[in-house]
C-alpha positions in Angstrom: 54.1 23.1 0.2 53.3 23.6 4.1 56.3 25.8 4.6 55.2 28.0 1.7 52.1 28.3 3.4 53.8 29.1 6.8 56.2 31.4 5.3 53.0 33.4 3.0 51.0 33.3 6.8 53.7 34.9 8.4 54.0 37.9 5.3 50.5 38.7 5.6 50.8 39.1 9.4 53.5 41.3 8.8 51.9 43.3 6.5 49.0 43.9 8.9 50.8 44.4 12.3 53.0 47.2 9.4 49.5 49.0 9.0 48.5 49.5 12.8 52.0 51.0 13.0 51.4 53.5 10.4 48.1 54.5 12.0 49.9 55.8 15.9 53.1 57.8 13.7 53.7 60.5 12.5 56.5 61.7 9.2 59.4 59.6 10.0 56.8 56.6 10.6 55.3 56.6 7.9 58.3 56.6 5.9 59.9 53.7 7.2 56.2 52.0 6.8 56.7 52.7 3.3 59.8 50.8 3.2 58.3 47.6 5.0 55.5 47.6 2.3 58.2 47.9 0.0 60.2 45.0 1.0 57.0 43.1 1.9 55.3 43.2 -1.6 58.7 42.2 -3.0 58.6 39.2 -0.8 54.9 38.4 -1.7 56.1 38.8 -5.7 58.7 36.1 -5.1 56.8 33.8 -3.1 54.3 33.8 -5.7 56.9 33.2 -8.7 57.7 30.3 -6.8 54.0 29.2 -6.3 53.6 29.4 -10.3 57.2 27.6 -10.7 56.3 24.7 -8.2 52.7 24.0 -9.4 54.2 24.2 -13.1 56.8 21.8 -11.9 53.9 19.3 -10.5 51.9 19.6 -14.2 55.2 18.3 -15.6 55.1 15.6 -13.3 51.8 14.8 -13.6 51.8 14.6 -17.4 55.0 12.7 -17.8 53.8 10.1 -14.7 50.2 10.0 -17.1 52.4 9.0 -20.3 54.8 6.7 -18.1 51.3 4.8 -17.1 50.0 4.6 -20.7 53.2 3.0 -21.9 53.5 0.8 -19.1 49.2 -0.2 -19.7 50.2 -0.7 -23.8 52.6 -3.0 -22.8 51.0 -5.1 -20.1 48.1 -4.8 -23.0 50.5 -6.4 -25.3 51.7 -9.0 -23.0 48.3 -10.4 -22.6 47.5 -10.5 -26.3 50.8 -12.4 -26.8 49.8 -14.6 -23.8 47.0 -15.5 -25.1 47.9 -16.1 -28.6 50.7 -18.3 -27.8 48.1 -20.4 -25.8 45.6 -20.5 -28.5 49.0 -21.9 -31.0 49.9 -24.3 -27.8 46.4 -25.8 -28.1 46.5 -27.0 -31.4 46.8 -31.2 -31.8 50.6 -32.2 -32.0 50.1 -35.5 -33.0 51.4 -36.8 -36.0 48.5 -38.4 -37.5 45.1 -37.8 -37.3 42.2 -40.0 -39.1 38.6 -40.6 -38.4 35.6 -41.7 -39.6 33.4 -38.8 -41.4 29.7 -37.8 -42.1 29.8 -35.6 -45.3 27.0 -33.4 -46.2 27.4 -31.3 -49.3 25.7 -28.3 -50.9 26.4 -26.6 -54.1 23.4 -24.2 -55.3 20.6 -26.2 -55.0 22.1 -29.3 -55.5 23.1 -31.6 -52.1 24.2 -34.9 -51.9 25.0 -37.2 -48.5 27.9 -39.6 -48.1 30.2 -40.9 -45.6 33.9 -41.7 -45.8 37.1 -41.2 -44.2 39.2 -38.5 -42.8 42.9 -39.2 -43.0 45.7 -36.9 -42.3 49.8 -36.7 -42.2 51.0 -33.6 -40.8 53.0 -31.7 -43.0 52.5 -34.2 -45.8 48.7 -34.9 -47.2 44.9 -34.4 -46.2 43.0 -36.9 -47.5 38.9 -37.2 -47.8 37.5 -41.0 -49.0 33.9 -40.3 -50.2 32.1 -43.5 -49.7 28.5 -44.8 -51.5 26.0 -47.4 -49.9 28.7 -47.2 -47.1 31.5 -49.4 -48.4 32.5 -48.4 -51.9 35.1 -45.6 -51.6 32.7 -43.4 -55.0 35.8 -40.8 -54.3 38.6 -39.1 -53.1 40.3 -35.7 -52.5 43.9 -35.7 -51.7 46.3 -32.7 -50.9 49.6 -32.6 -50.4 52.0 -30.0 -50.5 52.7 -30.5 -54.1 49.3 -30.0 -55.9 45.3 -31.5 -55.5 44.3 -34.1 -56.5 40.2 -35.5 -57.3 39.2 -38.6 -58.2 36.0 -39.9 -59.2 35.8 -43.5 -59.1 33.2 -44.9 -60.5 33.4 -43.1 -63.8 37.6 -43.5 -63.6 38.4 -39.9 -64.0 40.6 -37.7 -62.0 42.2 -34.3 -61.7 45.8 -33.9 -60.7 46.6 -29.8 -60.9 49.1 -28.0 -58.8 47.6 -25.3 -56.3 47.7 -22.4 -58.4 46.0 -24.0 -61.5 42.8 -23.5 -59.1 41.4 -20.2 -59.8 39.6 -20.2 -56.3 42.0 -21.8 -54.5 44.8 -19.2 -56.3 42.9 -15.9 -55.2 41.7 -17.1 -51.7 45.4 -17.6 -50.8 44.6 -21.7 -49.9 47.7 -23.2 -50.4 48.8 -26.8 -48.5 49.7 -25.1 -44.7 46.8 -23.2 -44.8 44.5 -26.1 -45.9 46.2 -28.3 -43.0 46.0 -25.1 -40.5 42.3 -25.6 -41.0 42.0 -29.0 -40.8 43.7 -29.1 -38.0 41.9 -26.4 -36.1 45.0 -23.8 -35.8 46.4 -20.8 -36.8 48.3 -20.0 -39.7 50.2 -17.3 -41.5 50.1 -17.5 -45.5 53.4 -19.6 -46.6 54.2 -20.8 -43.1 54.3 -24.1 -41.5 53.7 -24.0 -37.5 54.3 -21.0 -35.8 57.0 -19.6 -34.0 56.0 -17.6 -30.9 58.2 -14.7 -33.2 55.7 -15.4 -35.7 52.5 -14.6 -34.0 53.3 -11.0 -32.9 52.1 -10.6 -36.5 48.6 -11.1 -35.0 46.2 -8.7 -33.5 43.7 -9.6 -31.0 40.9 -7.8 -29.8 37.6 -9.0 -27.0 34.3 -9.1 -28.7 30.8 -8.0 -27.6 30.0 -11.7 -26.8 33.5 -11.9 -24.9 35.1 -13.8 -27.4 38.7 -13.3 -28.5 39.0 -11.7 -32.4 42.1 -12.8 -33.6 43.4 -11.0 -37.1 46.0 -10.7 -39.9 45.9 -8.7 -42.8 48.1 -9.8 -45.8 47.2 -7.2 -49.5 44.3 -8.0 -50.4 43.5 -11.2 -48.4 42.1 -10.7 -45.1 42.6 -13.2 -42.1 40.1 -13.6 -38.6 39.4 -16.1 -36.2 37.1 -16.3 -33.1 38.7 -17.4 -30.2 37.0 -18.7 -27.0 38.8 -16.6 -24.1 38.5 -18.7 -21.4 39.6 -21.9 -23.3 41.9 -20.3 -26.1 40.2 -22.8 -28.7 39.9 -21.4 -32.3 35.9 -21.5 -32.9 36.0 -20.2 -36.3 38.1 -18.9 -39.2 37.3 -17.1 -41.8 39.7 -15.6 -45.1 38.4 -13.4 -47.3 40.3 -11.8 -50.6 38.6 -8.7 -51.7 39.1 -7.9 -55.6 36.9 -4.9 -56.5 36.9 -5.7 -60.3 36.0 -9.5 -60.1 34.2 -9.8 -56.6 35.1 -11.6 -53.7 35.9 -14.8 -52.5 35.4 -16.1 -48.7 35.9 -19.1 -46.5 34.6 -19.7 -43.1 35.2 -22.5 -41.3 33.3 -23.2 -38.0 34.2 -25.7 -35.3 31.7 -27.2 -32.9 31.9 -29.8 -30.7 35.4 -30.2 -29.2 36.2 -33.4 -27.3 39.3 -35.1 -26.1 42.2 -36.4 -28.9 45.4 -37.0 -27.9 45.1 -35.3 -24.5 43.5 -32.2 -26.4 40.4 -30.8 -27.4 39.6 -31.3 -31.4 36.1 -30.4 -32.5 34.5 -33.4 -34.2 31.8 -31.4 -36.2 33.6 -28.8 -38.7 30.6 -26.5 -41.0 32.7 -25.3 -44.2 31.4 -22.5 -46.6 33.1 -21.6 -50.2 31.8 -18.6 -51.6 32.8 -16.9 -55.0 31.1 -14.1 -57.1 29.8 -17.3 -59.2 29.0 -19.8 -56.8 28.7 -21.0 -53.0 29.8 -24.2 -51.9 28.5 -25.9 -48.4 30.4 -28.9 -46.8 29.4 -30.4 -43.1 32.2 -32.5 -41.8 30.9 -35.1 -38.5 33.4 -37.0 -37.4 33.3 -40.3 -35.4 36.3 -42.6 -33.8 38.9 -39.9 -34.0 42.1 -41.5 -33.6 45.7 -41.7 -34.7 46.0 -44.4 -37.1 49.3 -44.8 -39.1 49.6 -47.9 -41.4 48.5 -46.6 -44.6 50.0 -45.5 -47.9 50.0 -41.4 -48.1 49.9 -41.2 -52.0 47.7 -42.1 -54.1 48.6 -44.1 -57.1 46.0 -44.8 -60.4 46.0 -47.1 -63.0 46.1 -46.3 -66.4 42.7 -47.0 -66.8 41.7 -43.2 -65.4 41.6 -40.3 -67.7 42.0 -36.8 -66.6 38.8 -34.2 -66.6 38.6 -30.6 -66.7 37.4 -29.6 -63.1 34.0 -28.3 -63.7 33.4 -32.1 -64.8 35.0 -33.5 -62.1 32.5 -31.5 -59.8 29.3 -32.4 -61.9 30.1 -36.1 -61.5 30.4 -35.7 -57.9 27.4 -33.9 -57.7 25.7 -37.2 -59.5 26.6 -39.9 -57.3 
């Protein structure tokens, strides 16, 4: 570019020193000034088709050196996302058993009831809740395995044993055993899937919040998938599914954790806050837990005598609601 601007100096000095020439002649002077100008405005034309040729030439440039930054941002953009998902899967517990002690408070409508109990879980085999009264006398259980769900209510010896998909809520939320243990477990998890592959959670988006949390999200039809990550820990703080049917309303489940301490050289929040919501109904359940640990001597299934009879599960719910 500084020679072009030499060389166009130089062509309008010419051009001038040309014109004080033609001033002092006479005839044959003035023709041959004519042919100077001649050749000079030729020059001048092609100097400035080569201006217009070079600073097109730089536009080019510029725009494909723009797009080559915007891929290269989209995928450092991508890398991160994928950095920090694969820390937020990493932080989940990877122990095989996890039980604790439990403060249950429950709400349905305006009906609440308080108990404690026991937490117990087997990964990749059952969850199971023990509903305690006065303390010491287990009043009932919940138990899922992979299989189907099973509720017990033991004082009036009735139970319901019903595989996943008998549940009308359970069936259009999605909720099947992994997912149920995902949240239990306070990870992430993809519909049908067990723990995930670092393949597996490209599936994800994630996206910073006004409060600078992490949004974490995965659509599936018509059931919807988010959690709220902490960024600067990579702990899931909430999850939350909802399945959206125009014609029969919609049913949602958020699941918040609170109070993370050590288990198992991890963090595991101790205080889950659980909300069931349906076009008919809303469900509340407050989960405290106390001497987390990893006990494993005891049986995973379990067994009743002949002395239970099986009950519709709007029955089964009542009598919980009665203890």
């Amino acid at each position: 570019m500084k020679a072009l601007h030499v060389w166009t100096l130089a062509a309008i000095a010419v051009v001038f020193l040309t014109l004080t020439a033609c001033s002092s002649s006479r005839g044959l002077g003035r023709r041959s000034a004519s042919a100077s100008d001649q050749q000079t405005l030729t020059q001048e034309t092609k100097s400035s088709k080569a201006s217009k040729a070079s600073k097109k030439k730089d536009k080019q440039g510029d725009a494909a050196l723009d797009e080559q930054d915007a891929v290269l941002a989209e995928q450092a953009d991508t890398l991160m996302k994928e950095q920090f998902l694969q820390q937020v899967n990493d932080n989940a517990q990877h122990a095989r058993f996890l039980t604790s002690k439990v403060k249950f408070s429950v709400e349905v409508g305006n009906r609440q009831m308080t108990l404690t109990g026991n937490l117990k879980m087997k990964r990749d085999d059952v969850i199971r809740l023990q509903l305690m009264a006065f303390g010491f006398v287990e009043a009932g259980r919940l138990e899922f395995t992979k299989d189907y769900v099973l509720i017990v209510d033991r004082i009036n010896k009735q139970y319901l044993q019903v595989p996943y998909a008998q549940l009308e809520f359970l069936r259009n939320s999605g909720i099947d055993f992994n997912m149920l243990q995902a949240l239990f477990w306070n990870e992430l998890f993809q519909p049908g899937k067990g723990r995930l592959s670092d393949e597996q959670l490209k599936s994800f988006n994630a996206s910073s919040s006004s409060d600078g949390d992490v949004v974490i999200a995965l659509e599936n039809e018509k059931l919807s998938y988010r959690w709220l990550a902490d960024k600067a820990n990579t702990r899931v703080k909430m999850a939350n599914v909802l399945y959206n049917d125009r014609f029969r309303g919609n049913y949602q489940l958020n699941w918040d954790y609170e109070e993370f301490k050590p288990v198992n050289r991890k963090y595991f929040p101790h205080l889950h806050k659980v909300s069931f919501t349906t076009p008919d109904h809303e469900v509340k359940l407050e989960m405290m837990l106390n001497y987390v640990g990893a006990e494993a001597d005891w049986e995973t299934r379990t067994v009743l005598t002949g002395k239970y009879r099986q009950m519709p599960v709007d029955e089964i719910l009542r009598r919980f609601m009665s203890l």
